[in-house]
N, C-alpha and C positions, 0 to 999 in steps of 0.2 A: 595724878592729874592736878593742876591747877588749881585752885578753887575763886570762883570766879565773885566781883562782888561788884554791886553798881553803883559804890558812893564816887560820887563826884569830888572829891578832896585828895590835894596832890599827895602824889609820895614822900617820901625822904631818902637823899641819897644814899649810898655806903659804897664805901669801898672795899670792894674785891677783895680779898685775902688770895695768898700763893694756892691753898686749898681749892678754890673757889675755881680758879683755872684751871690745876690740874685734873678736878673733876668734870669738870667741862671738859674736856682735853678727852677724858677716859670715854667720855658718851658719844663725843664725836667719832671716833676710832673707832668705839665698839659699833656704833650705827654702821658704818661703812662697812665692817666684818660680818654684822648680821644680813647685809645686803648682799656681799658674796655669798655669802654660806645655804642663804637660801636659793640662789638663783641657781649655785652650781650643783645642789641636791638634785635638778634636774636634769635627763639628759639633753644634751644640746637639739636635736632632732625634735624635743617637747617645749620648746623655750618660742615665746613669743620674740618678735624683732624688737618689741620695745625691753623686754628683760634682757636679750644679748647685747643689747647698747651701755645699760644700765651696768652690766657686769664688767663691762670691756671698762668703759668710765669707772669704776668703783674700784676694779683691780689694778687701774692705770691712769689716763691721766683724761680731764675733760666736767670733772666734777666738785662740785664743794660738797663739803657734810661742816656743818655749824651746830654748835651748841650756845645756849645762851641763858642765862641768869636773869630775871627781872624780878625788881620789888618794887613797880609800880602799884600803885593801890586802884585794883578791881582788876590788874594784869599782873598778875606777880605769879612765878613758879619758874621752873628749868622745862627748855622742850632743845629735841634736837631738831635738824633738819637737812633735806637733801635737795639740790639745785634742777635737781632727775625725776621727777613725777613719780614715775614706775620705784625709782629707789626710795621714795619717800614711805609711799603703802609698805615698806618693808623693815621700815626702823622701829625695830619696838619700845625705844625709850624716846617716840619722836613725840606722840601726844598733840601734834601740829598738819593737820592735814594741808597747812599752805594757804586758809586763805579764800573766802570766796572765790567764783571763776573770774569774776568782772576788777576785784583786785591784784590777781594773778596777772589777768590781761594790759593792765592798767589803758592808758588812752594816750593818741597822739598829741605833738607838744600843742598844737594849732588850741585844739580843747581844752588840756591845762592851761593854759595861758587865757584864755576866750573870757570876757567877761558879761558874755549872755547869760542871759537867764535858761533860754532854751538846753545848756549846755551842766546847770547848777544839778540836775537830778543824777546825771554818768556822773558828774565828778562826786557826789555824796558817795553812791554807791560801791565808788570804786576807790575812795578816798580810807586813808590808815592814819593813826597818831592824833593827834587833841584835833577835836573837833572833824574829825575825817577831812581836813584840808590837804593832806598832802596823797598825789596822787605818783602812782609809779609810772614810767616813759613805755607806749606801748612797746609790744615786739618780744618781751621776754623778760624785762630786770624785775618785775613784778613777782616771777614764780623763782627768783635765786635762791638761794638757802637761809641769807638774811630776811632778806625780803617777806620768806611764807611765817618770818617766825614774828615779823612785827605784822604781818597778816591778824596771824592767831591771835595776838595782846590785843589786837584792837578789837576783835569779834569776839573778846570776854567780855566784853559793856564797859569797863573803867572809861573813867574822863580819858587816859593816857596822857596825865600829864604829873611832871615830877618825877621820882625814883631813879631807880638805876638798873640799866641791863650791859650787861657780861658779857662780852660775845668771844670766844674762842674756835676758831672759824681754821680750816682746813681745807685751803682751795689749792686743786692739783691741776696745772695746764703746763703744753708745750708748750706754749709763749712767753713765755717769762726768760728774762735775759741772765736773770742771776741764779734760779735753780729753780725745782716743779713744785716745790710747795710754797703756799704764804699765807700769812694769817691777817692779810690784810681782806676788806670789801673792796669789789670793783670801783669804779668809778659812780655808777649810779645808785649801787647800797651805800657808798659813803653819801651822795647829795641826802639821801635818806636819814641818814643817821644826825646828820647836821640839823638837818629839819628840825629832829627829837632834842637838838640839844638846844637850838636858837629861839626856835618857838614854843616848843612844847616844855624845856625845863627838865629836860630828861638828862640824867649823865650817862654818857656812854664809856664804855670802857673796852681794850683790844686788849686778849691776852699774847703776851710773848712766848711762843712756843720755846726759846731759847734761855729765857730766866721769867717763869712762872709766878715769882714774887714780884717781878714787875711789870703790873696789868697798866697797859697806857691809855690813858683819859684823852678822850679827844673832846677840846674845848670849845667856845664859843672863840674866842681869838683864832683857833686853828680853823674855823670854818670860812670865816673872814677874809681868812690869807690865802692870796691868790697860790700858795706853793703849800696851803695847806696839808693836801694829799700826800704830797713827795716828804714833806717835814715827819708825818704820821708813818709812814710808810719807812720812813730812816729807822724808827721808832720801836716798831714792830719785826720787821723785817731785816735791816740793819740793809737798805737801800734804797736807792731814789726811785726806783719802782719796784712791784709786788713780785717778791721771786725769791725764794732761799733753800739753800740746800739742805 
């Protein structure tokens, strides 16, 4: 586990090493394996609806399992995670339960955006990264596989600002135009991810599942740019949207 510390003093960045991804790479895989293996020890006729969902997703397509690396100071350690509730209770090297419920939940744009006061206590409570300012788009991007894992950094007490997190990320969908896997963040863990790196001081880093020695840094320029996404996404993926064979 972790070890959690509550100095408010930022991190320092580093960079990733080819190591550093592949092993990330290995926890994400094995999370996913742990998650069939346990679900399918039981017989189907014993299987809750939310485990045969979770199995169906983990065996096939509809799920991320993310691994991720952080040396921020007071949030530093390796967790994995699952975009799947049910699949996440089942990762044994996850150490990341996801996240408060009210961060998971996060809140609609009307409230993020709201500069009431009546509206200041949901957005603390549900707020992740320096200073719990940034809150997740309700409906769902809050409990993704990124998402539960900057949940957990923040619910270790550090400031969260500064350091560096590694994320090698394993998201499998039908929808993707160029093939069902990609290691890129959807569109709302990357606004996420930007946050950490524009305000917060955080370097973020995407591993390439395709050359492991080159972890790609996504910058304060790249968040800037209106084609940010698609630039990162070339990056990683080796196309203008998230999808590779």
């Amino acid at each position: 586990m972790p070890t959690p510390s509550t100095s408010a003093k930022q991190g320092k960045p580093s960079k990733p090493t080819a190591k550093t991804c592949e092993e990330l790479g290995e926890n994400a895989i094995e999370g996913r394996e742990a998650v069939i293996k346990k679900i399918s020890k039981k017989k189907k006729s014993e299987r809750t609806q939310a485990e045969q969902s979770a199995l169906t997703k983990a065996d096939g397509k509809g799920m991320t399992v993310g691994s991720a690396k952080s040396t921020i100071r007071g949030g530093s350690g390796t967790m994995t995670a699952s975009s799947d509730g049910t699949a996440n209770a089942l990762i044994p090297n996850g150490n990341c339960k996801g996240g408060t419920p009210k961060q998971k939940k996060g809140l609609n744009k009307k409230i993020r955006k709201s500069k009431a006061q009546r509206h200041e206590k949901k957005k603390a409570e549900a707020g992740v990264l320096c200073e719990n300012a940034y809150v997740h788009p309700g409906g769902g991007p809050g409990a993704h596989s990124e998402a539960k894992i900057i949940n957990c950094l923040t619910g270790m007490g550090g400031a969260m600002r500064g350091g560096t997190v590694t994320f090698n990320v394993d998201w499998r969908s039908s929808t993707f135009d160029q093939g069902e896997t990609s290691g890129m963040p959807c569109a709302n863990c990357y606004a996420m991810m930007c946050h950490a790196v524009t305000k917060c001081n955080i370097k973020i880093y995407l591993c390439d599942h395709r050359d492991p020695s080159k972890p790609q840094p996504l910058s304060k320029k790249d968040c800037k740019d209106p084609d940010g996404y698609k630039k990162l996404c070339q990056r990683v993926d080796g196309n203008d949207t998230p999808g590779r064979g």
